[in-house]
C-alpha positions as CSV (number, residue, x, y, z in Angstrom):
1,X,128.3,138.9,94.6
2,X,128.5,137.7,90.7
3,X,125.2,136.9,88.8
4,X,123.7,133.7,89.5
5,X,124.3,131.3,86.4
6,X,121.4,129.1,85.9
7,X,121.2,126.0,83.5
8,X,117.3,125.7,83.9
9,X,114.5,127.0,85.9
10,X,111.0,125.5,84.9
11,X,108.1,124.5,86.5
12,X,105.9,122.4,85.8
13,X,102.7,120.2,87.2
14,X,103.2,116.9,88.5
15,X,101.1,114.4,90.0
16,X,102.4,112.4,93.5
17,X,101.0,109.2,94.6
18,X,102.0,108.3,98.6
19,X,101.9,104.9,98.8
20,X,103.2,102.9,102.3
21,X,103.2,99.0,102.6
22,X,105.4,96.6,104.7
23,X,107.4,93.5,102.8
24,X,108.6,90.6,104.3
25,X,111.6,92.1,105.2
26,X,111.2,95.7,105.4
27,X,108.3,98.6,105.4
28,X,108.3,101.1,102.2
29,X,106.9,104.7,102.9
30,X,107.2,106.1,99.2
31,X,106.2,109.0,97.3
32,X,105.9,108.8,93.2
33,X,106.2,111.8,91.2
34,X,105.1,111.9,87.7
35,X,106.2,114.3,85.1
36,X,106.9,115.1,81.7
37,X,110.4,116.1,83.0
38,X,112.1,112.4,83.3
39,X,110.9,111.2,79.9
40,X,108.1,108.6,81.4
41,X,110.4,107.5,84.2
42,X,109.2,108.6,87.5
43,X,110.6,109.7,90.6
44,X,110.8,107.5,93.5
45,X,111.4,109.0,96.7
46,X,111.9,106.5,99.6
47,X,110.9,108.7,102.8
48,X,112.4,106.9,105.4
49,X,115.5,106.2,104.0
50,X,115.9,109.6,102.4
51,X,116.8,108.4,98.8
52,X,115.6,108.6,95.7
53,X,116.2,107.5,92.3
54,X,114.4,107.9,88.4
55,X,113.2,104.8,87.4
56,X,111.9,103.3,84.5
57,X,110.6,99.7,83.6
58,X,114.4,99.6,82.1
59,X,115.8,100.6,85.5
60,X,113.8,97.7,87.1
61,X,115.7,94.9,85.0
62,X,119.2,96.7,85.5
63,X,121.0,93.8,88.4
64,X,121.6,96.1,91.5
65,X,120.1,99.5,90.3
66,X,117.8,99.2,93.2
67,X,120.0,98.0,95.7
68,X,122.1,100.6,94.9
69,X,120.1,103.2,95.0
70,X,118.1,102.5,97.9
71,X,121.1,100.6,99.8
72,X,118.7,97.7,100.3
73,X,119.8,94.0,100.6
74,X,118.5,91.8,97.3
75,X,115.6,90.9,99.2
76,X,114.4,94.2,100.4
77,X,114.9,95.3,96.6
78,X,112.9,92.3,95.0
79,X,110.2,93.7,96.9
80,X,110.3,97.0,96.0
81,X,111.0,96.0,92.2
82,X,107.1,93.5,92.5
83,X,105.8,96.5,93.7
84,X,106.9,99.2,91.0
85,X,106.4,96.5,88.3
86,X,103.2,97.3,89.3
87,X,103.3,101.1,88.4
88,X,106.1,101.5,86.2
């Protein structure tokens, strides 16, 4: 077996916040990591739907990045984007 070639390994702490609310159209179970990693973007991890993405307040004002991302209809993704206007 050849040696394992890696382009980083670090570890670092993060904080998670679980948060879980229902919109008008669909329910949210989410998990929000922060780190120094993403450059004051966080992670958003959508548990149910097992996606993810890095946003930032930038990402939230890109047309489609959510609905994209999350495959969500443009209403299910308005109300995840009021919601991480909140925390972003």
């Amino acid at each position: 077996m050849s040696e394992r070639f890696y382009l980083y390994d670090d570890m670092e702490e993060t904080r998670t916040r679980f948060v879980s609310f229902m919109g008008e159209h669909q329910r949210f179970d989410l998990a929000i990591v922060t780190s120094a990693r993403y450059y004051g973007k966080q992670l958003v991890l959508d548990v149910q739907s097992n996606r993810f993405a890095i946003i930032g307040a930038d990402d939230l004002e890109e047309p489609g990045y959510l609905e994209h991302a999350y495959n969500l209809s443009a209403e299910e993704a308005e109300e995840l984007r009021s919601f991480l206007h909140e925390i972003v």
